[in-house]
Backbone atoms as SQL, in Angstrom:
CREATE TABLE atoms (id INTEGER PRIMARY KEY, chain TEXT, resi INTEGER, resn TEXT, atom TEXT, x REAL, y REAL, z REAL);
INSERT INTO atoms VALUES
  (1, 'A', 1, 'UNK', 'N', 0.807, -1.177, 0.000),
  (2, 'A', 1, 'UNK', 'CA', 0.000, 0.000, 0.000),
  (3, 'A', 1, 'UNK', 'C', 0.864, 1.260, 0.000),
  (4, 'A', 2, 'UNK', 'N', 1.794, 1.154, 0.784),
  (5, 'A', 2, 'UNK', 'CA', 2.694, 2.699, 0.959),
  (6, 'A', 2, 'UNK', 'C', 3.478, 3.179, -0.738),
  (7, 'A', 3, 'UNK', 'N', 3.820, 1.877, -1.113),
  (8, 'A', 3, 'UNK', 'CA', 4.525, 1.635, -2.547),
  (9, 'A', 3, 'UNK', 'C', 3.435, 2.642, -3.678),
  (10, 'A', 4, 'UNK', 'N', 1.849, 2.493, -3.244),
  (11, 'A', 4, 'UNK', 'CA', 1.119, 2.732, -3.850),
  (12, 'A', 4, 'UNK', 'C', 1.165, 4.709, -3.922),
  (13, 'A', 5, 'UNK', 'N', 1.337, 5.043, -2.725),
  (14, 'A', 5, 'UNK', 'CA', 1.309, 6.425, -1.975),
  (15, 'A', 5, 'UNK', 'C', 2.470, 6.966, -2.816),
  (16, 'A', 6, 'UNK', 'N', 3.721, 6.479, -2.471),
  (17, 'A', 6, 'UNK', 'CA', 4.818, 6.848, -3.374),
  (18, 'A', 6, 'UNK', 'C', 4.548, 7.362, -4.526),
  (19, 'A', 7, 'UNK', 'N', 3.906, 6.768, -5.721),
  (20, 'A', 7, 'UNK', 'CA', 3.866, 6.848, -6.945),
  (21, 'A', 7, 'UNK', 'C', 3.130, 7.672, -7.224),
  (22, 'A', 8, 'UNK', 'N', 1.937, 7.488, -6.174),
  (23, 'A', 8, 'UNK', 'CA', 0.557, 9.121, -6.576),
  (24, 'A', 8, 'UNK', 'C', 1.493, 10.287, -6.167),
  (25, 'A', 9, 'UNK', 'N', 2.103, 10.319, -5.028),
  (26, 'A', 9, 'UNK', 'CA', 3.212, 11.560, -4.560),
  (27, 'A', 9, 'UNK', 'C', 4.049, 11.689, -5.714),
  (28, 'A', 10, 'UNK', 'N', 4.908, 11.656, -6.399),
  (29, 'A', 10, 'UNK', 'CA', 5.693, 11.094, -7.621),
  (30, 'A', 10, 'UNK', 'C', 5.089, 11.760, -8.973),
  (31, 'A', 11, 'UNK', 'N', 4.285, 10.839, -9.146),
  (32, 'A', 11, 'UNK', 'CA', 3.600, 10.859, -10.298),
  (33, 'A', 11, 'UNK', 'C', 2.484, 12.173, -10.165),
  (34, 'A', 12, 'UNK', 'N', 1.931, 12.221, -9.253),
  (35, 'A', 12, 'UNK', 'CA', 1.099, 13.561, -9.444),
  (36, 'A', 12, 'UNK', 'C', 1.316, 14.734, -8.131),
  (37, 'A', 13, 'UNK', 'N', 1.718, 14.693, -7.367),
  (38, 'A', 13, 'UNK', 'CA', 1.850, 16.036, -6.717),
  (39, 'A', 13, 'UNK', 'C', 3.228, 16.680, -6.920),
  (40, 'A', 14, 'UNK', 'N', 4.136, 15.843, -7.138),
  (41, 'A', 14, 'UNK', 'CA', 5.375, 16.384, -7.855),
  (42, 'A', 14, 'UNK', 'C', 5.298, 16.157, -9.653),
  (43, 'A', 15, 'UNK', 'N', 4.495, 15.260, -9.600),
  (44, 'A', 15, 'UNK', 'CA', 4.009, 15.477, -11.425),
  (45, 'A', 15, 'UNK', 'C', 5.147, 15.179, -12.173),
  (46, 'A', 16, 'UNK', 'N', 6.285, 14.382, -11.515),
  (47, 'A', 16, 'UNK', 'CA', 7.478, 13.594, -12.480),
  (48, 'A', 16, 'UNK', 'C', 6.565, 11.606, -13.026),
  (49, 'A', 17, 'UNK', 'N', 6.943, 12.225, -14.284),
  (50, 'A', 17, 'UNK', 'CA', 6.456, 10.748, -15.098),
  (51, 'A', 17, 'UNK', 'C', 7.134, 10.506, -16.186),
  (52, 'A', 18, 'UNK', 'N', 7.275, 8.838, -16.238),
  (53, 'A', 18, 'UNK', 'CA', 7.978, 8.877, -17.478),
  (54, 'A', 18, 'UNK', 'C', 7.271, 9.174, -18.890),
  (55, 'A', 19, 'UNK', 'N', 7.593, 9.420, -19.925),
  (56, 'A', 19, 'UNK', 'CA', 7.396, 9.526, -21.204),
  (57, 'A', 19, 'UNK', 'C', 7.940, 9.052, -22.053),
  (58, 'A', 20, 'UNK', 'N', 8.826, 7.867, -21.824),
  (59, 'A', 20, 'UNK', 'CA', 9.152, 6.924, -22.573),
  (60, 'A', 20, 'UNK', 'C', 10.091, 5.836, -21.919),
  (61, 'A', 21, 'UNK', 'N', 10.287, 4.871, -21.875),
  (62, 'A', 21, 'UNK', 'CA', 11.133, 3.512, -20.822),
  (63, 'A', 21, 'UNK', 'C', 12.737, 4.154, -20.263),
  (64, 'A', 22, 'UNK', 'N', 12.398, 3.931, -19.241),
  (65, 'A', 22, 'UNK', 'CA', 13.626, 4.643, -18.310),
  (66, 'A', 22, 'UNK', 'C', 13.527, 5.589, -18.103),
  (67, 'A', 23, 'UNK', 'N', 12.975, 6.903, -18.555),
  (68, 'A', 23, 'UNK', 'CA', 12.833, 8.003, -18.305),
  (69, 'A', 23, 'UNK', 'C', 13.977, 8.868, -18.896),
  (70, 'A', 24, 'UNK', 'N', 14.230, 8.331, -20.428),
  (71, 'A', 24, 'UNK', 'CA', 15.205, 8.872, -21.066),
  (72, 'A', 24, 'UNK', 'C', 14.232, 10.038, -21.600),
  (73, 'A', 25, 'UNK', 'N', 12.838, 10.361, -21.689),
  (74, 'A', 25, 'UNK', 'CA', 12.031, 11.424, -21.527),
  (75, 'A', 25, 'UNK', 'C', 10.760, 11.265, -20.497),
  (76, 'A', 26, 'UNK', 'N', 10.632, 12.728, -20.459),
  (77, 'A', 26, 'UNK', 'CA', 10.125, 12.986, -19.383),
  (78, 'A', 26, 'UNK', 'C', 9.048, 13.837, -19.153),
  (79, 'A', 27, 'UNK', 'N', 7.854, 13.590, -18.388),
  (80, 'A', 27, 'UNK', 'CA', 7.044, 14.366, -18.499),
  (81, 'A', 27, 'UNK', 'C', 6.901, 14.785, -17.084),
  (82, 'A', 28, 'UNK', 'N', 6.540, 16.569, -16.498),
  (83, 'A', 28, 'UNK', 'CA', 6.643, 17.119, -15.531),
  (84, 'A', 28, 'UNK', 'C', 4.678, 17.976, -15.399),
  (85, 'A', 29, 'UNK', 'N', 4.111, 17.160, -15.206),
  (86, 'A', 29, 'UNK', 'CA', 2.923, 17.681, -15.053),
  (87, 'A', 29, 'UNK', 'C', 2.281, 17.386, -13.616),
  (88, 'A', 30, 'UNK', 'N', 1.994, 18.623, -12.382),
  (89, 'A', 30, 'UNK', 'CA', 2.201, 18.666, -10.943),
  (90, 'A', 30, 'UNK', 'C', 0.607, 18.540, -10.924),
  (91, 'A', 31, 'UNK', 'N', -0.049, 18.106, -10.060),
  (92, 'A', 31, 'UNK', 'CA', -1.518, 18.583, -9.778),
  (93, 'A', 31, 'UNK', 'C', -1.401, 18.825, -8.104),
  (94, 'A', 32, 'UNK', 'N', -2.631, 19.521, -8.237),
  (95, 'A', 32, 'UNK', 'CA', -2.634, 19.789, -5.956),
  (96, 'A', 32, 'UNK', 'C', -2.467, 21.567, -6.193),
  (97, 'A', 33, 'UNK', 'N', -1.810, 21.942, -7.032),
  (98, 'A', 33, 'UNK', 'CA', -1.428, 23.517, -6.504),
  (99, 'A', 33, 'UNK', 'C', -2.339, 24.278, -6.001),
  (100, 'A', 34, 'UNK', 'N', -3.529, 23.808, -6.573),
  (101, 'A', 34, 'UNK', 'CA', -5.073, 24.644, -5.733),
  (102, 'A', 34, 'UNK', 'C', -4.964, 23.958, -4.446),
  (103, 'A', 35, 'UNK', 'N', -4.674, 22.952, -3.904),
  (104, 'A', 35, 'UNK', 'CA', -5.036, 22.568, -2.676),
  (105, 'A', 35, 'UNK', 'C', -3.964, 22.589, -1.690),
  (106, 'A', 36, 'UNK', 'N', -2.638, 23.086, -1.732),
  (107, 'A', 36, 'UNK', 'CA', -1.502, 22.333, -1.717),
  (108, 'A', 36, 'UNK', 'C', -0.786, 23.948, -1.334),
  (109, 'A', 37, 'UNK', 'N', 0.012, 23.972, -0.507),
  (110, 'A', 37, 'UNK', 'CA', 0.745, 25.086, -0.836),
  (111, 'A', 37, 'UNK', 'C', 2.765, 25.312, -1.202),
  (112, 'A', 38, 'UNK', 'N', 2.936, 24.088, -1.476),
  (113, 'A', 38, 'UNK', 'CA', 4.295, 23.352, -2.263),
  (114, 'A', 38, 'UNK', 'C', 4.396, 22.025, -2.111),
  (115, 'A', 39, 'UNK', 'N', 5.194, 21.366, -2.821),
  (116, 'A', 39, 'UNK', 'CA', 5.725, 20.307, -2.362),
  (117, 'A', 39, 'UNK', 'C', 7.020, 19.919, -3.257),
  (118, 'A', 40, 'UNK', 'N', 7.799, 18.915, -2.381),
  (119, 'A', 40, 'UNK', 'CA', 8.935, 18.563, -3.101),
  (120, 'A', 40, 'UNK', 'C', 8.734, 17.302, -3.622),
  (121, 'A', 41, 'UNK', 'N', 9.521, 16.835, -4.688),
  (122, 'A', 41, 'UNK', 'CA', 10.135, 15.468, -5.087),
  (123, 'A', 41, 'UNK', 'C', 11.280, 15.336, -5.606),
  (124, 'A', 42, 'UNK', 'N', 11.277, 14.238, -5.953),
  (125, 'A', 42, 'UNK', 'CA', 12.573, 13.701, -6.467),
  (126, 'A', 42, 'UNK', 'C', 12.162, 12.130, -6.687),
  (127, 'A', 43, 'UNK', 'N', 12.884, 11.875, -8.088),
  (128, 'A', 43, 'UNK', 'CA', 13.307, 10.145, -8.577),
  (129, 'A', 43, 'UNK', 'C', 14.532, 9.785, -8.776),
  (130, 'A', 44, 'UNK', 'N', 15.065, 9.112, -8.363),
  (131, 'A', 44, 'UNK', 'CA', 16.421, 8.692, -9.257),
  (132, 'A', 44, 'UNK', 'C', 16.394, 7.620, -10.391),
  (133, 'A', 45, 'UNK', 'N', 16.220, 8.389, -11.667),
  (134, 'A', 45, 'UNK', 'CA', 15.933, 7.301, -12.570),
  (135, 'A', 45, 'UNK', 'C', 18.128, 7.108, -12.973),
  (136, 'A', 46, 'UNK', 'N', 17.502, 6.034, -14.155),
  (137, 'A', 46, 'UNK', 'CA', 18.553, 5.513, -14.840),
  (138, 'A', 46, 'UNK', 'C', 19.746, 5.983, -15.253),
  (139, 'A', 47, 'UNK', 'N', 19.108, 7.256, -15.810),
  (140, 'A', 47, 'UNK', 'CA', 20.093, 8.727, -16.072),
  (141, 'A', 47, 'UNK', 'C', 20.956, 9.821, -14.663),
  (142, 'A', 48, 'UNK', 'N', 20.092, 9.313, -14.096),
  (143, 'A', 48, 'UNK', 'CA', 19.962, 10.524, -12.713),
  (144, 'A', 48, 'UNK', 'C', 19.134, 11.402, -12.018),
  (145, 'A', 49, 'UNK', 'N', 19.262, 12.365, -11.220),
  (146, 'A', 49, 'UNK', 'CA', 18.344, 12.484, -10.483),
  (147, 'A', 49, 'UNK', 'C', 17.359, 13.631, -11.117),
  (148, 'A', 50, 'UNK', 'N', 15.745, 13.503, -11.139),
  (149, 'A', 50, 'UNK', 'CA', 15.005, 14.125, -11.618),
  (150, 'A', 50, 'UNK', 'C', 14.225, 14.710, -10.714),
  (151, 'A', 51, 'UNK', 'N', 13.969, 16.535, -10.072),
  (152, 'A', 51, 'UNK', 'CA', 13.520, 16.779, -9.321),
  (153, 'A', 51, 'UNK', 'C', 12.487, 17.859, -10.029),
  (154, 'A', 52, 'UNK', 'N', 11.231, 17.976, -8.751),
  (155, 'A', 52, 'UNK', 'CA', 10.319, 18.411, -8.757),
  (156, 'A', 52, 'UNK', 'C', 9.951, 19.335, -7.461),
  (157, 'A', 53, 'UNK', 'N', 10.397, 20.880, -7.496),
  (158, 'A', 53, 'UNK', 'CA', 9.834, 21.608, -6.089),
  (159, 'A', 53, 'UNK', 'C', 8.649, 22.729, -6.423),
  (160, 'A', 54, 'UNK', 'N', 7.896, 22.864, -6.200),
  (161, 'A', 54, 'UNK', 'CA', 6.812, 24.055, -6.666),
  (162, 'A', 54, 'UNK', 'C', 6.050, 24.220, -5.504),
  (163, 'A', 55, 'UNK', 'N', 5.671, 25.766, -5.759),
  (164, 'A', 55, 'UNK', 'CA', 5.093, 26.329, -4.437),
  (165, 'A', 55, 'UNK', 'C', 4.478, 27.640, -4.855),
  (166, 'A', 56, 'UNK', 'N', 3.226, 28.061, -4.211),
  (167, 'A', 56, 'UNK', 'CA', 2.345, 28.344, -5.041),
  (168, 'A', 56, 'UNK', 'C', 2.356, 29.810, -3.488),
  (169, 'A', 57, 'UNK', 'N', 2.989, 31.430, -4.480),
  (170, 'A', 57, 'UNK', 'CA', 2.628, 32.340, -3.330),
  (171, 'A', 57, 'UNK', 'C', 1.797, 32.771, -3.809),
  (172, 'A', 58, 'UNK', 'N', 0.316, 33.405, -3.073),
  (173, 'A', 58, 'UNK', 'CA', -0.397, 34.508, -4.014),
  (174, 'A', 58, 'UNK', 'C', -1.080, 33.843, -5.246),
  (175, 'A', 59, 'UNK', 'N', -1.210, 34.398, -6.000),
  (176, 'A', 59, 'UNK', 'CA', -1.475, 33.480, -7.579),
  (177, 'A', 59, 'UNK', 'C', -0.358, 33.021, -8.579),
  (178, 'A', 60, 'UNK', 'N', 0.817, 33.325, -8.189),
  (179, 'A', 60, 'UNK', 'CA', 1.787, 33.185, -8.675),
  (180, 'A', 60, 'UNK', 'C', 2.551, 31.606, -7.894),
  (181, 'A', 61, 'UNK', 'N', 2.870, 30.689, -8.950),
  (182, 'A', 61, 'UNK', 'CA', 2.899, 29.037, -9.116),
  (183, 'A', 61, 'UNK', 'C', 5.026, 29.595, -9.777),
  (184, 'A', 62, 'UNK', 'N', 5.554, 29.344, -8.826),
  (185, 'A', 62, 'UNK', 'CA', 6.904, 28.605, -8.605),
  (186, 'A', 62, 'UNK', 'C', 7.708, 27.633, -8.925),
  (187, 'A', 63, 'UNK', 'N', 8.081, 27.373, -9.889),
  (188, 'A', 63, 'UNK', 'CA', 8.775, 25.651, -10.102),
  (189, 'A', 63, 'UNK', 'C', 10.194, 25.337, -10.401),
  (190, 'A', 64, 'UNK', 'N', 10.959, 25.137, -9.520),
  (191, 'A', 64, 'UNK', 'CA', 12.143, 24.636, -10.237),
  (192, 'A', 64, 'UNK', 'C', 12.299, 23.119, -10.572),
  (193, 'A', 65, 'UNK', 'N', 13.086, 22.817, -11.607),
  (194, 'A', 65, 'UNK', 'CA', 12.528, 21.329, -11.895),
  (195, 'A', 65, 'UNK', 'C', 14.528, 21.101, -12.272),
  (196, 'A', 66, 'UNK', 'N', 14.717, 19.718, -12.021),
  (197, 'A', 66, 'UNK', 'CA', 15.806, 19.564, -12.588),
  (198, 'A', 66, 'UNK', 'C', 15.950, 18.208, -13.586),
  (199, 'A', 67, 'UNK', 'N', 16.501, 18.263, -14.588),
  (200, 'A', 67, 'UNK', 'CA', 16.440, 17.488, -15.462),
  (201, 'A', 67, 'UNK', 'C', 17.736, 16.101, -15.631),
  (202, 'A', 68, 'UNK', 'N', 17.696, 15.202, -15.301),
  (203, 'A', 68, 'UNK', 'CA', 19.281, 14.450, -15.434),
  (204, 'A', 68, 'UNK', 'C', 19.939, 14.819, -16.587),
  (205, 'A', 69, 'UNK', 'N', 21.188, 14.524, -16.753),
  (206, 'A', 69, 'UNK', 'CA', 21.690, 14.265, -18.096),
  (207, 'A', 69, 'UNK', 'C', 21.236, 13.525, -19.068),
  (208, 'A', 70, 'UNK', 'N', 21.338, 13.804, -19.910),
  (209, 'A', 70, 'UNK', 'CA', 20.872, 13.135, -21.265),
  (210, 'A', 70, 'UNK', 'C', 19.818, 12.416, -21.532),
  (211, 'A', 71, 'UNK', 'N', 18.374, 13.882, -21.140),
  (212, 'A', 71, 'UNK', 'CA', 17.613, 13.663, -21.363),
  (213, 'A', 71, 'UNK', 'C', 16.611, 14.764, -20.968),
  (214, 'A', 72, 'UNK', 'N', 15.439, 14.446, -22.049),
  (215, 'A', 72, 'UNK', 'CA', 14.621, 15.968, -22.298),
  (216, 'A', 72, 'UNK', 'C', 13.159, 15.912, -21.599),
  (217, 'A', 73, 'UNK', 'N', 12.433, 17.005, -21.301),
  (218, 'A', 73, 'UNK', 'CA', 11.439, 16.894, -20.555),
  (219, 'A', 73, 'UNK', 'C', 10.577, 17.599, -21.317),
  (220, 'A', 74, 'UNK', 'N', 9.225, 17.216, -21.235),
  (221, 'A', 74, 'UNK', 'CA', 7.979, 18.649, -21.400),
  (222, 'A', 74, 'UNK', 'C', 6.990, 18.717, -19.793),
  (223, 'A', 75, 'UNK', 'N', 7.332, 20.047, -19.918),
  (224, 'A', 75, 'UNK', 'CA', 6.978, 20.627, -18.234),
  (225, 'A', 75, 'UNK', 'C', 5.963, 21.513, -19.263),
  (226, 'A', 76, 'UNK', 'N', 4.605, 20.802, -18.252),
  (227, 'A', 76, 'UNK', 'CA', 3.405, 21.466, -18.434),
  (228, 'A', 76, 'UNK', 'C', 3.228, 22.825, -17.151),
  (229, 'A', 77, 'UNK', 'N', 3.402, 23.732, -17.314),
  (230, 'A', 77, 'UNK', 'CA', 3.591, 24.748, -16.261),
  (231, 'A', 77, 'UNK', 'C', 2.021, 25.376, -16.479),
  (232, 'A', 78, 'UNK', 'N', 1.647, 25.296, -15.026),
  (233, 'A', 78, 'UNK', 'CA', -0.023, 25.998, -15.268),
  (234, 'A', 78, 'UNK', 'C', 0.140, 27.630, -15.519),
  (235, 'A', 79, 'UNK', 'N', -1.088, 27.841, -16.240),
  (236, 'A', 79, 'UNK', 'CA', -1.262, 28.967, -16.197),
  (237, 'A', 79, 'UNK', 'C', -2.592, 29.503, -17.691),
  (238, 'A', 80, 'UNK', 'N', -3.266, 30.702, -17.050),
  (239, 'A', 80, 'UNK', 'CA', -3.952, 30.795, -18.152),
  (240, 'A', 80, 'UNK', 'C', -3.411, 31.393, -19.366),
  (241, 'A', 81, 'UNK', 'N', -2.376, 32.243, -18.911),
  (242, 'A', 81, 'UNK', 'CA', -1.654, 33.448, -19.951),
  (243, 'A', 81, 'UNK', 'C', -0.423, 32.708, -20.111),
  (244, 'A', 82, 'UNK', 'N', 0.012, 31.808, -21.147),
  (245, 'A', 82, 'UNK', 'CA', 1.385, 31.326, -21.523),
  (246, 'A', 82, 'UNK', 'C', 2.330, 32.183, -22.174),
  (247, 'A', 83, 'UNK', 'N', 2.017, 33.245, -22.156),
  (248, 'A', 83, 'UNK', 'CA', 2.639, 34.261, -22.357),
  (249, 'A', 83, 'UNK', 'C', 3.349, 35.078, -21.728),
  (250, 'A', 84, 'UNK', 'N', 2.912, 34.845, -20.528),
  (251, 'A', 84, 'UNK', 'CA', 3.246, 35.572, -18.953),
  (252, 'A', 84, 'UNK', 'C', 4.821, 34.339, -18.120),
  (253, 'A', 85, 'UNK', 'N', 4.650, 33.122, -18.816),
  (254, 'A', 85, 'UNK', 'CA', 5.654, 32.198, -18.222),
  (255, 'A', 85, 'UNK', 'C', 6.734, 32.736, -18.215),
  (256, 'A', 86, 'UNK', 'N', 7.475, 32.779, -17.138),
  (257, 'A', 86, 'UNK', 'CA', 9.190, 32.946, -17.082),
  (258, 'A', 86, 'UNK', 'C', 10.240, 31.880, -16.822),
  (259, 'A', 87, 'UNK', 'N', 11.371, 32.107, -16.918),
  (260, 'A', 87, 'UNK', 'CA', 12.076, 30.911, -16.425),
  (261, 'A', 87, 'UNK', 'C', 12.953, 31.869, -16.134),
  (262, 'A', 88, 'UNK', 'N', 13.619, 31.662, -15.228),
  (263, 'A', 88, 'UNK', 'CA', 14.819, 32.535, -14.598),
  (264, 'A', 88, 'UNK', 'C', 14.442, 34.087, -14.504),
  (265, 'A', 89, 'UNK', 'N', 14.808, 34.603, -15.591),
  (266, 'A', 89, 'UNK', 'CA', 14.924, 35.831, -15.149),
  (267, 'A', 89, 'UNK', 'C', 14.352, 37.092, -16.632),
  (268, 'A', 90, 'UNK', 'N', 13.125, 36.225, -16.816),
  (269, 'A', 90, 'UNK', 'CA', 12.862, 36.713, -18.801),
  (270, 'A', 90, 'UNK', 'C', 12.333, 35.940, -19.256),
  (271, 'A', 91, 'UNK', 'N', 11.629, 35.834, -19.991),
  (272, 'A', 91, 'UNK', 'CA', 10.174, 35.157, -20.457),
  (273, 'A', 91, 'UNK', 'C', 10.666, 33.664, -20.969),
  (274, 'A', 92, 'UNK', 'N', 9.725, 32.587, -20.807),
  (275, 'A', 92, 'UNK', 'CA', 10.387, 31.121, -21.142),
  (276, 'A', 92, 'UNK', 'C', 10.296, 31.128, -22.408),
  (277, 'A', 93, 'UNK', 'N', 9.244, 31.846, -23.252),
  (278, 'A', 93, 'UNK', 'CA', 9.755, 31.698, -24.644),
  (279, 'A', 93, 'UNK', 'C', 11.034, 31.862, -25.705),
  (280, 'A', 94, 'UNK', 'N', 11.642, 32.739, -24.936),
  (281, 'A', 94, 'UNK', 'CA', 12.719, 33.525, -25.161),
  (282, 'A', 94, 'UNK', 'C', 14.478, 33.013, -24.504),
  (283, 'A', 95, 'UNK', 'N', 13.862, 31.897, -23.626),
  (284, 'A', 95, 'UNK', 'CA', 15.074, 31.436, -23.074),
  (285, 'A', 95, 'UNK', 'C', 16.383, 30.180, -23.832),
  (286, 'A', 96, 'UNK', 'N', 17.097, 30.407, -23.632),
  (287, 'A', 96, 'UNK', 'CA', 17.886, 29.177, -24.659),
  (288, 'A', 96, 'UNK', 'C', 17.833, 27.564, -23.983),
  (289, 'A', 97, 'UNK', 'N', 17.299, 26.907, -24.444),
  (290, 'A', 97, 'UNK', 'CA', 17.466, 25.716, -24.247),
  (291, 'A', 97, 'UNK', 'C', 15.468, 25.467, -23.898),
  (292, 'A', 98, 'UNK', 'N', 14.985, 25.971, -23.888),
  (293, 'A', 98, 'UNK', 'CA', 13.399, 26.499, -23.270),
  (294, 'A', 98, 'UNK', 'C', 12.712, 26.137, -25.033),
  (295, 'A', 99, 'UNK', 'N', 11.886, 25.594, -25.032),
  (296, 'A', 99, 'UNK', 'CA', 11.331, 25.381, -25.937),
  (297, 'A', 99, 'UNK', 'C', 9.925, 25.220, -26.377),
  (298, 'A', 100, 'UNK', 'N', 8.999, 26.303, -26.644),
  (299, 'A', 100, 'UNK', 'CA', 7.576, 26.471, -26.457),
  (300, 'A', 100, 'UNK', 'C', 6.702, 25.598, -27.270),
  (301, 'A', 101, 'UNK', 'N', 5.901, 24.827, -26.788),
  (302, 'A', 101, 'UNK', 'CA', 4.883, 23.917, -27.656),
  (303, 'A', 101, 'UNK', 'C', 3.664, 24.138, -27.288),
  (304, 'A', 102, 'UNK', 'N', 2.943, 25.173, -27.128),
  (305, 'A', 102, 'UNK', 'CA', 1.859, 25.631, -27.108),
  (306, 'A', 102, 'UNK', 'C', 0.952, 25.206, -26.065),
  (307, 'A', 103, 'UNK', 'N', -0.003, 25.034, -25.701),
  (308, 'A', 103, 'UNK', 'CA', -1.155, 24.754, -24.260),
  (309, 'A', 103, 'UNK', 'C', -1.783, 23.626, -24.557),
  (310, 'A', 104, 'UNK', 'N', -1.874, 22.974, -23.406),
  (311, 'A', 104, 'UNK', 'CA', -3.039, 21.920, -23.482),
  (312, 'A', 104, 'UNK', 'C', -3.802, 21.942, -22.304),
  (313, 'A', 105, 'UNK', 'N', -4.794, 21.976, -22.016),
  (314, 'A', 105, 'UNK', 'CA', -5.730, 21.680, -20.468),
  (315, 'A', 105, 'UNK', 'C', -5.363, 23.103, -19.443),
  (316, 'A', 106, 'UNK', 'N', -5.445, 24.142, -20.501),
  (317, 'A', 106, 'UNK', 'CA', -4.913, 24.675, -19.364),
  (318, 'A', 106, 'UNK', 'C', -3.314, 25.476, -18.575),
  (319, 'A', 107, 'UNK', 'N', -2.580, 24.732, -19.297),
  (320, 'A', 107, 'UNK', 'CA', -1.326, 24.660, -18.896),
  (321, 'A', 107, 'UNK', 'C', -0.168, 24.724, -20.269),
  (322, 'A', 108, 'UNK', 'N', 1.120, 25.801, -19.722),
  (323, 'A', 108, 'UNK', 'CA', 1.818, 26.165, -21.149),
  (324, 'A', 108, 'UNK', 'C', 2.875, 24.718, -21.389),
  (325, 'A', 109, 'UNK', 'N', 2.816, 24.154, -22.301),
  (326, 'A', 109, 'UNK', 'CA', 4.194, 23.429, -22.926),
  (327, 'A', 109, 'UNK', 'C', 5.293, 23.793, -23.417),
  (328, 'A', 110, 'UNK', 'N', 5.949, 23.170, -22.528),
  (329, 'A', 110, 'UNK', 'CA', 7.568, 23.427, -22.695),
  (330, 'A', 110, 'UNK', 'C', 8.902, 22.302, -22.923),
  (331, 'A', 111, 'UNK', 'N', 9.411, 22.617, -24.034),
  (332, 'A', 111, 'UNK', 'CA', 10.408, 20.763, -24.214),
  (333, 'A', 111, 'UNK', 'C', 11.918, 21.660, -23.225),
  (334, 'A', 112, 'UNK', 'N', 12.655, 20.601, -22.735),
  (335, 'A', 112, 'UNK', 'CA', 13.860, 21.004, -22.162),
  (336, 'A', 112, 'UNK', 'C', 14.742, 20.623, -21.964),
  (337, 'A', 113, 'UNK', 'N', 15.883, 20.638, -21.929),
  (338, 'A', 113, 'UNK', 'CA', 17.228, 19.423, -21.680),
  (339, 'A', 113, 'UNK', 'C', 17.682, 19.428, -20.066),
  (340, 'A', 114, 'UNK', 'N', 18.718, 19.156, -20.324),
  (341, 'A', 114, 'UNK', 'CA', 18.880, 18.741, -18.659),
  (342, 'A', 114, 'UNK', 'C', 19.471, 19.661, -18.319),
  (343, 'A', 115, 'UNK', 'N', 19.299, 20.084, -17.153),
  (344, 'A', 115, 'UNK', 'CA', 20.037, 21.247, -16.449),
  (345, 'A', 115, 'UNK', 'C', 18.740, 21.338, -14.997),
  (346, 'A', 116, 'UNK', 'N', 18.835, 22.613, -14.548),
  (347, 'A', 116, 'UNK', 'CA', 18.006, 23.084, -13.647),
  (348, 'A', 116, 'UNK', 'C', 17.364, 24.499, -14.354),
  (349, 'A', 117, 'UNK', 'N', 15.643, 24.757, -13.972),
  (350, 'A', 117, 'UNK', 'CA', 15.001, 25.666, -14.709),
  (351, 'A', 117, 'UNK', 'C', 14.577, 26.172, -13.684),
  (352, 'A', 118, 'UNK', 'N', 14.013, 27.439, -13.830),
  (353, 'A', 118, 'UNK', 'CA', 13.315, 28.189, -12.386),
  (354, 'A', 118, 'UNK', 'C', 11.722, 28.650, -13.416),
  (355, 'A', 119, 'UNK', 'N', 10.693, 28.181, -13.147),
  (356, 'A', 119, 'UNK', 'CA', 9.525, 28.459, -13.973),
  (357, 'A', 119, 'UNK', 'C', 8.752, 29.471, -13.223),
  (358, 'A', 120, 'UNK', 'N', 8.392, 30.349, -13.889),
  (359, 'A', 120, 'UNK', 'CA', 7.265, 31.044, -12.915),
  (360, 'A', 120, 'UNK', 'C', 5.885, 31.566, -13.531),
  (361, 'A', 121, 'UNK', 'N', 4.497, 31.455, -12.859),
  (362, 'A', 121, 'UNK', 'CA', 3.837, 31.632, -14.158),
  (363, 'A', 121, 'UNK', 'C', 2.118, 32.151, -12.710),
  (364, 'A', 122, 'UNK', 'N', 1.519, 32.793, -13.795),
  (365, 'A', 122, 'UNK', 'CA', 0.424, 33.574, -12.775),
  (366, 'A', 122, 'UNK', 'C', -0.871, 32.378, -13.211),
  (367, 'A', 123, 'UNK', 'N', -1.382, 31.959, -11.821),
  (368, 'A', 123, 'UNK', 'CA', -2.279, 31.407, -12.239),
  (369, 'A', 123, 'UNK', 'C', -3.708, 31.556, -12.360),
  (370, 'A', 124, 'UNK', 'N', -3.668, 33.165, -11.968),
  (371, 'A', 124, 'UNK', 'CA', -4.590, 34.012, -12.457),
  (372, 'A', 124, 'UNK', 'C', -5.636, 34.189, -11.498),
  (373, 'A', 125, 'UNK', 'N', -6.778, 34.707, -11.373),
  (374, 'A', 125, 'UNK', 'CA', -7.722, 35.244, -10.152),
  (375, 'A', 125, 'UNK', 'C', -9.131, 34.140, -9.650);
């Protein structure tokens, strides 16, 4: 049963999943931020370690995510205005290595390589 807890924690409140065997890609989609006021994770897949911290001040949704080596992610970052997303320090569209793939459910798409990202995005009123 606890094995079970793990994976919903994992898989949806830190929102790390694989997207293809081993987790040589990766999908970063968090749920809870309405209910939730951060949380951390972390996996150690095959590649290395894949983390998940987000924390939600105000209407404004927080995420740093880290990616292992050699290997790419799409981080669904909420928000209504994907236009408004940042990563570091200047809009995520605009960032190098940041790669925009448009909205689904809600939430902006983003492809990414490995490194560490700082996301920030308004999740509106």
């Amino acid at each position: 049963m606890q094995s079970g807890f793990a994976v919903w924690f994992h898989e949806c409140v830190g929102g790390i999943q694989p997207a293809s065997p081993g987790f040589k890609k990766i999908k970063l989609k968090p749920y809870g931020y309405t209910q939730l006021e951060w949380a951390k994770a972390h996996y150690e897949s095959p590649f290395g370690k894949i983390t998940s911290d987000w924390k939600v001040d105000a209407n404004t949704f927080q995420w740093t995510v880290t990616i292992s080596p050699n290997t790419t992610a799409i981080v669904h970052v909420p928000t209504d205005k994907p236009e408004d997303v940042f990563e570091g320090m200047g809009p995520a569209r605009n960032r190098n290595g940041v790669e925009a793939m448009g909205t689904k459910d809600g939430r902006a798409l983003f492809q990414i390589g490995s490194g560490t990202y700082i996301f920030s995005s308004n999740l509106g009123t």
